[in-house]
C-alpha positions, -999 to +999 in steps of 0.1 A: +659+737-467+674+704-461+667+684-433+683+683-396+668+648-387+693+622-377+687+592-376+689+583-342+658+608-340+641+592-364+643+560-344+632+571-313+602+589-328+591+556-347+592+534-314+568+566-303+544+553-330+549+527-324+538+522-292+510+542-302+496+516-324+502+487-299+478+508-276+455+505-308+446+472-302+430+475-272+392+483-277+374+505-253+340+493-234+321+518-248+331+510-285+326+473-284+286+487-276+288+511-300+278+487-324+246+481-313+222+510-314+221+513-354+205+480-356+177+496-333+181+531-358+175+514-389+141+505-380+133+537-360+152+565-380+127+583-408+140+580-441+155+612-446+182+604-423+187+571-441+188+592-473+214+614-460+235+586-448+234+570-483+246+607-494+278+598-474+281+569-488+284+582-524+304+607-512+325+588-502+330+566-533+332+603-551+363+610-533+381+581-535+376+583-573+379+622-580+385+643-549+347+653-552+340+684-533+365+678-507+393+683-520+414+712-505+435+735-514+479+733-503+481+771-502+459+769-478+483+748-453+515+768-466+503+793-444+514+769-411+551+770-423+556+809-424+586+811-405+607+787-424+604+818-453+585+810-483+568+774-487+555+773-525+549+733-526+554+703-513+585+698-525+599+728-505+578+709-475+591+679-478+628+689-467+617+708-436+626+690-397+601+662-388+592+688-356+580+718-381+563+694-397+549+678-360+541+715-352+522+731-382+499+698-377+491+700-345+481+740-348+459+732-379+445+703-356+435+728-332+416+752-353+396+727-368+381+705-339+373+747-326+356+745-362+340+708-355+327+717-320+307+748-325+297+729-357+283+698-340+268+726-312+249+744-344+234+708-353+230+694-319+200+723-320+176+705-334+177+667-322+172+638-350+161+666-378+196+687-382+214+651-372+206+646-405+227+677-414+258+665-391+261+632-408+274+637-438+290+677-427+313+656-400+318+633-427+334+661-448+353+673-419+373+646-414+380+642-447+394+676-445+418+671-417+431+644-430+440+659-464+450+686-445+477+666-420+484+649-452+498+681-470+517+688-436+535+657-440+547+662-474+519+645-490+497+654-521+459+643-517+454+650-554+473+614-558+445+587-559+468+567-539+466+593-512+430+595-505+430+555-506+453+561-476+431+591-462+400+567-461+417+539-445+431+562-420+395+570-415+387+533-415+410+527-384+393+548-364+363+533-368+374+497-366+376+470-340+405+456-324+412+427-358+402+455-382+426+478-365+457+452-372+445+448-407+446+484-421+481+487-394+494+457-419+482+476-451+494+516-441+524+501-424+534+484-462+516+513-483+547+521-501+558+485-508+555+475-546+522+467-557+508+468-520+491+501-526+471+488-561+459+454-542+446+487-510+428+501-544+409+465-551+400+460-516+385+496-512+360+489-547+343+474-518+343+512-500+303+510-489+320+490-464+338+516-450+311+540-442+292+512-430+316+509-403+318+546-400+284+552-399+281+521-369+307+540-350+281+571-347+257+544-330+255+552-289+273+585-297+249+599-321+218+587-299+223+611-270+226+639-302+186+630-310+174+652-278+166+689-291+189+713-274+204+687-251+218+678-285+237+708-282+266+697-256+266+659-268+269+674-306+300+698-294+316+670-277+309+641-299+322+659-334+353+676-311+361+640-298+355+626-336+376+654-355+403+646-322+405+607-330+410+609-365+437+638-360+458+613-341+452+583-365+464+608-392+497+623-376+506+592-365+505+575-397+517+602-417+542+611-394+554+567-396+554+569-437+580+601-433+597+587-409+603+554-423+611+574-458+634+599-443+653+568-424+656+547-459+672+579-473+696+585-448+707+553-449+709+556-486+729+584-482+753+566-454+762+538-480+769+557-504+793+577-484+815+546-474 
């Protein structure tokens, strides 16, 4: 199943991206707030939120290290390439058209932010007490996209190296506008040599990460701490969540095949002359 990109597609679809990332840096009112209603949290939130928090936390570290219980499964996205006949593995994947690969991402993103809303819906129910649920399920969720428009993309989140790229694609989200340049830098360079072990040293410090993850849920998670009311904020806040991180993902996924794909083309051209 080899390939029909040319590279003239290929070019035009990376100056897509990137003028996708230089709408990144721009940080949205709201956001820049965002910040500030954990501080106010940590004093007033009972301890068994602040327990489940610290759950994420070493979840987190878990799958950075192992795959922990979020690992999932590449039959299961095999399924979005039926009509190209039978996809057994990635390799198979790989050589498919950038647009199949654009396509079966974009349906799996669909299914699962129906799966995040009536998810954040079911735990919007109950105010602060089943917030303490949504924390670390939403958590989990995004993980799972991400692995998931990983495997779309040709890419095997059994590899360490991937989920070090998974959780800085879930870092992006979450950061401000000089974070956001930072992890561009680092993704943009991922497959450069020895760029991807120095991303390993600088994510020992991972607590980080869900520190700025867990400050992102700030304002957002607040209007989730009314019972019942908590209902339409929790649909919309873990639809908009699983939606933000969907886009970080295909974009950056969709640049690392793209910028492969072009070096093997090119490749190819040289050795043709």
């Amino acid at each position: 199943m080899p390939s029909a990109d040319t590279i003239d597609c290929l070019k035009q679809e990376l100056t897509k991206i990137e003028k996708w990332e230089k709408d990144q840096k721009g940080l949205w009112f709201w956001e820049k707030i965002g910040r500030l209603p954990f501080a106010l949290l940590d004093k007033l939130t009972p301890k068994f939120i602040q327990d489940k928090i610290g759950v994420a936390i070493d979840e987190l570290g878990s799958y950075i290290q192992t795959g922990g219980q979020y690992l999932v499964n590449e039959n299961t996205i095999y399924k979005y390439f039926s009509t190209e006949g039978q996809v057994t593995d990635l390799t198979q994947l790989q050589q498919l058209p950038l647009k199949r690969m654009d396509l079966a991402a974009e349906q799996l993103v669909q299914s699962r932010k129906k799966a995040a809303t009536i998810q954040g819906a079911t735990t919007g129910i109950g105010g602060i007490f089943t917030l303490a649920i949504d924390i670390p399920v939403l958590l989990g969720l995004q993980l799972k996209v991400l692995q998931e428009i990983a495997l779309c993309y040709g890419y095997d989140p059994n590899d360490k190296l991937e989920r070090v790229f998974i959780v800085k694609c879930l870092q992006f989200t979450s950061s401000d506008i000089v974070g956001k340049q930072a992890i561009l830098e680092d993704l943009t360079n991922f497959n450069s040599e020895g760029k991807n072990n120095r991303m390993i040293s600088q994510l020992q410090g991972w607590r980080e990460v869900v520190m700025t993850y867990r400050d992102n849920f700030g304002w957002k998670k607040l209007f989730q701490l009314v019972p019942i009311a908590g209902v339409v904020f929790g649909a919309f806040i873990n639809r908009s969540s699983i939606s933000d991180v969907a886009e970080t993902g295909i974009m950056l996924y969709r640049k690392r095949r793209i910028l492969e794909r072009l070096q093997q083309l090119q490749d190819n051209d040289r050795l043709d002359l």
